[in-house]
N, C-alpha and C positions, 0 to 999 in steps of 0.2 A: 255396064261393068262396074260400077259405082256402087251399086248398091247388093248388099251381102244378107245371106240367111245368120241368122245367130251361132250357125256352128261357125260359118265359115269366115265372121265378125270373130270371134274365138280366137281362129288360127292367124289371119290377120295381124291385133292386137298383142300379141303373143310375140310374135315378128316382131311387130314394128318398137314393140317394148324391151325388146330381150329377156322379159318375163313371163311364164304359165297366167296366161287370162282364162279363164273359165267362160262356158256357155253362161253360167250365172250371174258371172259379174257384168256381163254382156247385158242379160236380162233385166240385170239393176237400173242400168240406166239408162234402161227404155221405161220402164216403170216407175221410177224417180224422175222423168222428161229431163235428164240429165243429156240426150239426144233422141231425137224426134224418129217414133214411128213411119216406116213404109210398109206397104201392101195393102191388100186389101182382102177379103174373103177369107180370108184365118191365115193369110201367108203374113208373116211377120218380116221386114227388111230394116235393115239401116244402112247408112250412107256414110261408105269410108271418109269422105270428106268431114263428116260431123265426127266420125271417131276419131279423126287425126286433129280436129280442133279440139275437140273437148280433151284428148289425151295432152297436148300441145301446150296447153293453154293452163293445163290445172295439176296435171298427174305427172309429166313427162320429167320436171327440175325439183321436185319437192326436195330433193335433200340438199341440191347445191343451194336451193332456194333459202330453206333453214339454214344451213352454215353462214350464208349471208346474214343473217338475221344475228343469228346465236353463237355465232364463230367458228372457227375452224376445228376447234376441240373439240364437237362436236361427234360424240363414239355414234355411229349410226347404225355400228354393229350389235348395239344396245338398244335399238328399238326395237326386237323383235316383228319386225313388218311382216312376215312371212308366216306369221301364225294368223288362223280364223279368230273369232269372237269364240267359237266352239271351244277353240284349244287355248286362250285366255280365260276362260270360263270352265272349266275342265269338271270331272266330276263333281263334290264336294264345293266347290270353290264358291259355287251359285247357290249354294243353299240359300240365303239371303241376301238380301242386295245390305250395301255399305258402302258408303263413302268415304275416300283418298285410298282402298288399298290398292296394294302393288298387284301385279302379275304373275302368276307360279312361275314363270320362266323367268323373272329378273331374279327370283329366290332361288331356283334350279341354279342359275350361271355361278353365283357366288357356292353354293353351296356343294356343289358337284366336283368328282376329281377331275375335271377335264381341266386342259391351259391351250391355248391361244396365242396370236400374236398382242391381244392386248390385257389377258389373266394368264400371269407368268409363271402362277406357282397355285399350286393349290393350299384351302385354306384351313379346310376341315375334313374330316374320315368317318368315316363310318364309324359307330360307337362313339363319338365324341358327344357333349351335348353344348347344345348353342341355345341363346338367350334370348327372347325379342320381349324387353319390357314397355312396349307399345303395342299389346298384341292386335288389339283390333277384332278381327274379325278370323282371326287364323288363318292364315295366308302360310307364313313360315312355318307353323308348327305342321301344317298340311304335307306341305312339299319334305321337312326333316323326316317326315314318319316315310315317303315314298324314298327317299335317301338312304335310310339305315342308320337315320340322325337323333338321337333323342333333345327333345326338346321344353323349353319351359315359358311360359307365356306369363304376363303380369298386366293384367288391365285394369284402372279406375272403375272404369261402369262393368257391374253385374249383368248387364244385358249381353256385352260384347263376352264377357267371358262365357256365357251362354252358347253363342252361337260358337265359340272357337272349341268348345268343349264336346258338343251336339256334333260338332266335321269330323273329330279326329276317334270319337267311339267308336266301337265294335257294337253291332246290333244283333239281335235274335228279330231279324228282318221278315220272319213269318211271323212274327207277333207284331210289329211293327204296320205290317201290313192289312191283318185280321181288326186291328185297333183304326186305319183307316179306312175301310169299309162299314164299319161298327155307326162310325161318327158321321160317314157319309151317306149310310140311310137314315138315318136320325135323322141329319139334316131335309134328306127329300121326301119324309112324311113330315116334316113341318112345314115345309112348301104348301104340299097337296092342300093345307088350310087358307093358302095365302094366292092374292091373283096377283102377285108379283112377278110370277112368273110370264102367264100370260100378258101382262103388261109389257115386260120388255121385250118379250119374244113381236109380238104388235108394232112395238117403236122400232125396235130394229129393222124390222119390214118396211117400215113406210122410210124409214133413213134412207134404205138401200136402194127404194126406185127413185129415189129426191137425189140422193148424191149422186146417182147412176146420169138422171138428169142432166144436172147443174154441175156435176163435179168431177165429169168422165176424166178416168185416168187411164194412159198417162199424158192425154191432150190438154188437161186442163194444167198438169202440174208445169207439163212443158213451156204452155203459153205465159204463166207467173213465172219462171225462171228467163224468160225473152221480153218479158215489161211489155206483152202484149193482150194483158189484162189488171186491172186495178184491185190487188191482189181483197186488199182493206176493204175499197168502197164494195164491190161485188159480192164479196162475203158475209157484209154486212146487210146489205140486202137480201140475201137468200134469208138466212136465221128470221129475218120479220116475216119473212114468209112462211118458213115452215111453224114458226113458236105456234100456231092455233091447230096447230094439229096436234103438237106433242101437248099443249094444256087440255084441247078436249079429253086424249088419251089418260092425263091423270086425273080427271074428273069422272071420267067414267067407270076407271077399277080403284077407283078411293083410296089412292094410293097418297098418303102423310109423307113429305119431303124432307122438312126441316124438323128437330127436334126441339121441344121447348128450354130446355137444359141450355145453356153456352158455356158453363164453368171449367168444364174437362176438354181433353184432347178428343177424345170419343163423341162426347156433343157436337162440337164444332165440324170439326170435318169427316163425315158422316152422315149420310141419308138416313131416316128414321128405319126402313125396311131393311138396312146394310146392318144397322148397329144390332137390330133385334136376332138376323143369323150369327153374328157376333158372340153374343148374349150365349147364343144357344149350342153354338159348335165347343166355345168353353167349358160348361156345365159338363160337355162330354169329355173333355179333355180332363176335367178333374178326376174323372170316373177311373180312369186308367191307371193298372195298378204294377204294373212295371215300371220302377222310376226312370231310365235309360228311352224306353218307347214313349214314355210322359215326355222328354225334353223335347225328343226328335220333333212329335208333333205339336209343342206348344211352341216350335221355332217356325213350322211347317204354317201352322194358324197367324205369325206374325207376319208372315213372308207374304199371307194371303192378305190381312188385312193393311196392310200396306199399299196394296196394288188398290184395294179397296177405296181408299182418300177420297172424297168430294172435290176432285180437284182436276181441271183439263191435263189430258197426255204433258203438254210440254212443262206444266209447272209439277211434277212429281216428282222431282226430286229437292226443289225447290220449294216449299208453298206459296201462295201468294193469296190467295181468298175463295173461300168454299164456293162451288159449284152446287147449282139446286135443277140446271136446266140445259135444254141443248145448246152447243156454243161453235163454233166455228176451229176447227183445231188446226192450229200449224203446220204441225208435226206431221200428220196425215193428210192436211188440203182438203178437207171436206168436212161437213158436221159431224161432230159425234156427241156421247151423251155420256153423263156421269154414270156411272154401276149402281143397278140397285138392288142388285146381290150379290154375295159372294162366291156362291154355287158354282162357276165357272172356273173361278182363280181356283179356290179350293181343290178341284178335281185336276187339274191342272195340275197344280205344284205337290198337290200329295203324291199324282203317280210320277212324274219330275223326281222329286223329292227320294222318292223309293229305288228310283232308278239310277239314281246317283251315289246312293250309298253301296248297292249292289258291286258298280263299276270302280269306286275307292278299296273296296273288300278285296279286287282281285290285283290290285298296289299296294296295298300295306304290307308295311314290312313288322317285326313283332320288338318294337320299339318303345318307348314309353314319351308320354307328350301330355301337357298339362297346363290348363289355363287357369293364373291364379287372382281371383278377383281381390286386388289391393293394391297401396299406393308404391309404385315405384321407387319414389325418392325414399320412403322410410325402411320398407320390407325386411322382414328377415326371411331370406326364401327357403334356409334349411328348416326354420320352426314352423314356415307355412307348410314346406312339404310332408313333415312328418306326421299334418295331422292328414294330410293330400294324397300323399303316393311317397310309402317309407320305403319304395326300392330305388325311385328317384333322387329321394331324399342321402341317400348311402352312395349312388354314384356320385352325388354332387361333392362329398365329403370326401371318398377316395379319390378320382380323377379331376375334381375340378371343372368349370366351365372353361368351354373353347373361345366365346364370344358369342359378338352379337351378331346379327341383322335384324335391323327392326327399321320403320318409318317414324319417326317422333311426330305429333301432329305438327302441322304450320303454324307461324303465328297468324293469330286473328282471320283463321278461313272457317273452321268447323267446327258447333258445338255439340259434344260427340254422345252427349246424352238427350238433347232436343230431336237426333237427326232419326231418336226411335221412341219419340212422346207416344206415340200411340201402344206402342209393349209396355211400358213404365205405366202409363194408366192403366191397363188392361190387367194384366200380372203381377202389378205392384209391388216391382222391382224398388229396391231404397234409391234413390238419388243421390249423387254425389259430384254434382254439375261442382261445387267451388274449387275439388281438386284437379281436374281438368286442368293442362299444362297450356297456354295457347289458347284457348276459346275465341270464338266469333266475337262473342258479347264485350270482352277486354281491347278490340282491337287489336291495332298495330302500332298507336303512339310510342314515341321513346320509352315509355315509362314500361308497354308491356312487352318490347322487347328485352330490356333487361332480366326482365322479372323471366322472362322463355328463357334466358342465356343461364342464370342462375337454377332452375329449375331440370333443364337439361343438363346440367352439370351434377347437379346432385344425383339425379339419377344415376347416373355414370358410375360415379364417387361411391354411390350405397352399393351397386352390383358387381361393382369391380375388386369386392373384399371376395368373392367367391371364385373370381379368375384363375388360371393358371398361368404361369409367369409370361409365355407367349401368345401370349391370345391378338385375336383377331376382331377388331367391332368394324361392323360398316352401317350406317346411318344414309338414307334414301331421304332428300331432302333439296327441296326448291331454295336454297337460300339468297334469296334476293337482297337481301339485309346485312349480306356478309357474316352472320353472326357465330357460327362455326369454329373458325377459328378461337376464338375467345371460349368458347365451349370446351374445346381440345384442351385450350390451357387451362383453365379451370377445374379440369377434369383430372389434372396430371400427363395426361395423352401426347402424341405427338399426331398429325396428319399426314400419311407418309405416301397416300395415293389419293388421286381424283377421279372417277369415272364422270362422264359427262353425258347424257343419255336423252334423245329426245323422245317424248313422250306423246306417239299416238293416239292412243288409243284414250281419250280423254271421254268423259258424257259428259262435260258441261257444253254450253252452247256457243260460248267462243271457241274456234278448233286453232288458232293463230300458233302460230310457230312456240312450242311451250318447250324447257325442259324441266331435268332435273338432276342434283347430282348423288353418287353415291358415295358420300367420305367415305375412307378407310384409314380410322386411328387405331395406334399400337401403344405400347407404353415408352412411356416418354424416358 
């Protein structure tokens, strides 16, 4: 009686949770050896006892657990837990990966006319326009276009204004589509020249019956998760075993690894056969002569060669030092092998890619939204818009800005034009890493948190000449430095609410009880 099929692990679970568990989530961690396989002959079981420890033990207190942690102010109605990776990553939203942005739903909550027992009033209407001069990646201006919000975006780096400009366009999506097809047989008659292909198609084969081997899952993940294998020394010894099969393999299709070059971002981390499709899907990208279908897919090629990096699964978001060979990976518990093409990703995120601007097409609402690549603290946003968008530019002058929501970057976590070296080499975007507000590179000493206190101020200071007398800012921010405050007053503002929010859904590799809050300053 013990032990249950996956549906009926499901219903169980469900029960004993007071929450909807899926057959999948079931699925996960048997797969993840998060708890250990029964059956045998293709019947698949697990064992209420393991599901009620491993619930017990890790899932069952998480939030009384974090309020321990993080205090009792803690809004956990503000985590949105209840949403997929899917519906945090929603159409548009995934066009390119970036780092620190928010969630459409933490943008939805403020932005929407709904109230709550803890959003008492609503903040903004439809037709209004709101402000994020930290655009990023366009998060805000995404969700204000599904609102009936117009909006206006102000970012330092050219690149980000790229990608937030590329979310929020209307496409002629048959051309768009015609132009990826176009590029993607290009691509696979350049192959037909090259035994690249055959070559990995080869290594992946002989990976699959060696980890199949050595690396059965989900027995082997279960048994490193029980300290009933030596996760380092074991791993270690397979990889010497396998390496003379994957060097015969590149001795035999004459396949060149490293490139001679080290000076650029593109040399460095980059297999010599990765950089050359590179090279080549480019050439075609210039060819294209719809400027609108040119952005889409030169965001499309970034997003690809991205995933591309000579670099193990778990350091990609991270770098740490180029990959040239098979290596033992974390992430997935078994060997894998750098990419030594892009052929994959490529087909991949182009039909991705297509697919998600189709699914924004039938949300958009006919609103106006505009990322404007320049310095926040200085800007004049009416004379940027008039050379930008002179109907946005007339609402700003008649009605006024509603306010903000925007994330300002951290101090000393992210520097926001390094985290896309490989676009800036490639496209030859200008740089602009010195006005960067916060950077990685400046730290966090006394000296560059002032310098963030004053800089976020002026911000404030320069955007709030375009206000309307009641406006609304809310600022998304980890402030562990206390520094906020002194920003309000700085700014003129007062702080007139706190949201307190913990934050999930993180990819960095500590998941520890994190949050973050969202000020809401008025005029002071």
């Amino acid at each position: 009686m013990d032990l249950l099929t996956i549906k009926q692990a499901s219903k169980w679970a469900s029960s004993f949770l007071n929450k909807n568990v899926t057959e999948s989530n079931i699925a996960y961690l048997i797969n993840y050896g998060r708890v250990p396989k029964k059956g045998e002959n293709g019947n698949v079981y697990v064992s209420k006892k393991d599901l009620e420890k491993y619930y017990s033990s890790y899932n069952g207190n998480k939030e009384i657990d974090w309020k321990s942690k993080l205090g009792d102010d803690l809004n956990w109605h503000l985590s949105f837990e209840q949403y997929k990776e899917a519906e945090t990553t929603k159409h548009v939203h995934r066009l390119h990966p970036y780092k620190g942005k928010f969630i459409p739903q933490l943008v939805e909550y403020f932005l929407d006319s709904h109230t709550d027992e803890f959003k008492k009033e609503v903040y903004f209407n439809k037709g209004d326009i709101i402000l994020d001069p930290f655009c990023g990646s366009g998060t805000a201006l995404v969700q204000a276009n599904e609102l009936g919000i117009h909006a206006i975006g102000i970012d330092i780096s050219e690149f980000n204004s790229l990608i937030s400009n590329v979310k929020i366009k209307k496409y002629n999506i048959t051309d768009v589509q015609m132009e990826i097809k176009r590029i993607t047989n290009s691509l696979s008659k350049y192959l037909l020249d090259s035994h690249v292909i055959e070559f990995d198609d080869e290594l992946a084969n002989e990976l699959y019956k060696f980890n199949t081997k050595y690396f059965p899952s989900p027995e082997y993940r279960y048994k490193v998760n029980n300290d009933l294998i030596n996760e380092f020394k074991y791993s270690e010894e397979k990889v010497k075993i396998f390496l003379p099969v994957y060097e015969r393999l590149v001795k035999q299709y004459r396949i060149k690894l490293k490139q001679s070059d080290k000076e650029r971002f593109l040399d460095q981390w980059y297999l010599t056969p990765v950089r050359h499709e590179i090279e080549k899907v480019f050439e075609e990208v210039k060819k294209i002569k719809n400027p609108d279908t040119k952005k889409i897919i030169t965001v499309i090629l970034s997003r690809t060669i991205r995933s591309c990096r000579a670099t193990t699964h778990s350091d990609l978001a991270t770098l740490k030092e180029p990959v040239s060979s098979v290596y033992y990976c974390s992430k997935h518990n078994k060997i894998c092998k750098p990419l030594f093409s892009i052929k994959k990703m490529w087909d991949r995120y182009s039909k991705d890619s297509a697919s998600r601007l189709v699914q924004f097409n039938k949300l958009r609402t006919d609103t106006y939204q505009i990322c404007l690549s320049d310095d926040s603290e200085t800007i004049d946003i009416i004379e940027k818009l008039n050379k930008k968008n002179k109907i946005l530019a007339m609402f700003v002058k008649k009605q006024k800005i509603a306010g903000i929501f925007s994330s300002p970057p951290y101090v000393g976590l992210i520097d926001y034009h390094e985290q896309h070296a490989y676009a800036y080499d490639l496209f030859g975007f200008k740089r602009r890493d010195e006005l960067e507000i916060g950077p990685l590179s400046k730290g966090q000493s006394k000296e560059a948190r002032n310098s963030y206190v004053e800089s976020i101020a002026k911000v404030l200071n320069n955007c709030k000449k375009y206000f309307n007398e009641d406006y609304n800012v809310f600022l998304v921010a980890n402030d562990k430095y206390n520094l906020y405050p002194a920003i309000a007053e700085k700014a003129g503002m007062k702080i007139v609410n706190q949201f307190k929010r913990p934050v999930l859904n993180r990819t960095e590799k500590d998941k520890g009880a994190y949050s973050e809050i969202i000020f809401h300053f008025k005029n002071k």
